[in-house]
C-alpha positions, 0 to 999 in steps of 0.5 A: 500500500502506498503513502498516498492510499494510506491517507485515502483509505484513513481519510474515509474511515474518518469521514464515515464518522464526520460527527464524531470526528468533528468533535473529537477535533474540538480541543486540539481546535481551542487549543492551537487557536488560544496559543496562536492567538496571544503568540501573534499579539505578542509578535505584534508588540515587539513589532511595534517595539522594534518600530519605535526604537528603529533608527536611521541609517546615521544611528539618529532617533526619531521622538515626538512631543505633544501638545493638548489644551486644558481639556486633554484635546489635541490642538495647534499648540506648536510655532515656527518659533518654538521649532527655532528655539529648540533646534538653537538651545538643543543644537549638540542633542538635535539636528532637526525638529519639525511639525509632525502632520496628523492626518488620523483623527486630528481633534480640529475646533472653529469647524462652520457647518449650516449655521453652528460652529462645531468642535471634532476630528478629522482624518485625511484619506487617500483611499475610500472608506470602506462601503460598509460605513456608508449610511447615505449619499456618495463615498468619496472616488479615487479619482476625488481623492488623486484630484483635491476635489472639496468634498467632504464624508460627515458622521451622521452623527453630527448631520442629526444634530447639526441639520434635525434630518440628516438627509439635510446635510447633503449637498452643504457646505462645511468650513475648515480653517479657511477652506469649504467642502461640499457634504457629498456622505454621511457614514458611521464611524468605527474604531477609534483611529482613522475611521473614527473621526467625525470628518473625512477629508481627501487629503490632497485637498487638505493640503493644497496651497497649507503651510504649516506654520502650527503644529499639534505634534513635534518631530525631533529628530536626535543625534546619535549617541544622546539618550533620546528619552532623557533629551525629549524630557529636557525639551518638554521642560524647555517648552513648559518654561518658553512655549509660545503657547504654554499657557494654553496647554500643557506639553507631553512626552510619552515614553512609548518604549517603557509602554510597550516593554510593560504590554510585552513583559504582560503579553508574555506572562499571558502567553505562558499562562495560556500555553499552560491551559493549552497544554492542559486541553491538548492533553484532554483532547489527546486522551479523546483522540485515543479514546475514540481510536480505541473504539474505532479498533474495537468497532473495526475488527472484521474490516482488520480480519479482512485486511490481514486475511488478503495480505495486508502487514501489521505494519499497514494496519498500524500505519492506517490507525495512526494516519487517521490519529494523526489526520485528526490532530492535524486537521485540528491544529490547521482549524485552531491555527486559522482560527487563531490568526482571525481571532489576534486579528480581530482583537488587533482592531480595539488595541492602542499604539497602533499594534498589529496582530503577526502570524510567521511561518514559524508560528504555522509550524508550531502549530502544525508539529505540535498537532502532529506530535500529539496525534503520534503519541496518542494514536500509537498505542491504539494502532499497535493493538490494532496491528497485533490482531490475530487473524485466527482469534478475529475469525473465531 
């Protein structure tokens, strides 16, 4: 028999039983998933890090500084004097400081739209919303969005409250700084990044003819060999001491590293735990993967007579067994594996710092060699025993 009927004849042994198959897979399924889901998190994490701290080819470090009002709401809190101010009091530790453009959910005040005047978030877009958050009226095209053309997406939230109807809205006029956009969609925002602001603007008509004289978020860029943290720290002392607009708000800068070796030192102290109750249900399942085996030879003892009566080997009858084992716990491992990778995905969505879930090919071989192993070691007595039939005693 060869390796290619060995996986036929298993695989139909398996699927006459497609129920009791499916659920003997269930714990290898919770298993792999539930490990393959916080290892991905965690790759996501140190990802992240590793972005963070990465630094130019020249060794030099990029940091940022931000700046929000009395009411914790981001706002333009930075000047072209204070850019000149550092870069002349910190010219040994920086070589260069610039405003950082905010395109994602930038908090934006003095919006005119109908009659009201209005306070929110903007996000600039180079590519359309997604259909799905559309609510009424036109998403934007991509031939609007390479163009600048002045069109603007509103949430129908603000439409309700500004205009009763938010039918109303459409075909207005909004006005930013000083430019006007025409409401051509309402949609409802979703998350708490890009697609979660309250105005979706194409971005190159955003910045058409802008300069930027303000910021709400400075860029520094530090010299090799200074200590980034320690000099971001000394320039928002600076700032609080000499700031344009220091009375008006207050300067922050957060150390995201010593955030993110806190969410990475947890994700591991959870990967661990995790992997302790997965090995814990891989066992259980293991111990039903044999169980079901056991009854499987048990329930198969004609069709192993009849196997040995036309010259099929121990061997064979062995390998059969364990194939359909190790099918099992494979076939688990690849649905736990996928299953996983959705569910990091998903939980990706509602993190902070923007971390992404990150699934390796070394992370689909562990899932798939630890399947293997535990088919291996739970099948193989049940196959031996299958193989060790006597012909003579089944006949009788």
């Amino acid at each position: 028999m060869t390796y290619l009927d060995l996986i036929k004849v298993s695989y139909r042994s398996l699927i006459a039983n497609k129920r009791r198959s499916a659920l003997t897979m269930i714990g290898i399924v919770i298993g792999i998933a539930a490990v393959i889901t916080i290892i991905a998190l965690g790759n996501g994490v140190r990802n992240k890090m590793i972005s963070e701290f990465k630094t130019s080819s020249s060794g030099e470090q990029k940091t940022e500084i931000s700046f929000f009002n009395a009411e914790q709401n981001s706002m333009q809190g930075f000047t072209q004097a204070d850019l000149a101010n550092i870069k002349q009091a910190f010219s040994r530790e920086i070589s260069n400081a610039d405003f950082k453009l905010e395109t994602e959910n930038v908090a934006t005040s003095g919006i005119q739209m109908g009659n009201a005047v209005v306070s929110g978030s903007v996000s600039l877009l180079t590519s359309p919303l997604p259909s799905d958050m559309m609510k009424a009226g036109k998403n934007f095209t991509n031939s609007q969005l390479k163009l600048g053309q002045r069109v603007i997406l509103v949430s129908e939230g603000y439409a309700k409250k500004v205009y009763k109807h938010k039918q109303n809205a459409l075909g207005t006029v909004v006005i930013i700084g000083d430019k006007s956009y025409q409401i051509q969609g309402l949609f409802k925002p979703q998350g708490y990044y890009k697609y979660g602001a309250s105005f979706m603007l194409p971005k190159q008509a955003y910045l058409q003819g802008r300069k930027a004289d303000r910021g709400s978020t400075l860029q520094l860029t530090i010299r090799n060999g200074q200590d980034a943290n320690k000099v971001s720290e000394r320039v928002v002392k600076y700032l609080k001491k000499n700031g344009q607009l220091r009375k008006e708000g207050v300067y922050q800068y957060y150390n995201e590293g010593v955030i993110l070796k806190s969410i990475s030192k947890t994700m591991n102290m959870i990967t661990y735990f995790v992997s302790a109750i997965a090995g814990i249900s891989l066992f259980i399942a293991g111990i039903g993967v044999m169980n079901m085996m056991y009854i499987s030879v048990s329930e198969r003892t004609q069709e192993i007579g009849i196997r040995l009566a036309v010259g099929a080997t121990q061997t064979n009858i062995m390998w059969q067994f364990l194939m359909e084992a190790i099918m099992l716990t494979v076939g688990g491992g690849l649905i736990g594996f996928a299953l996983g990778w959705g569910l990091s995905t998903l939980i990706s969505v509602f993190l902070p710092y923007g971390i992404h879930a990150v699934v390796t090919v070394t992370d689909f071989l562990l899932a798939f060699s630890v399947s293997t192993i535990v088919g291996v070691i739970f099948g193989i007595l049940p196959a031996s025993q299958a193989s060790k039939r006597n012909l003579i005693d089944i006949l009788r």
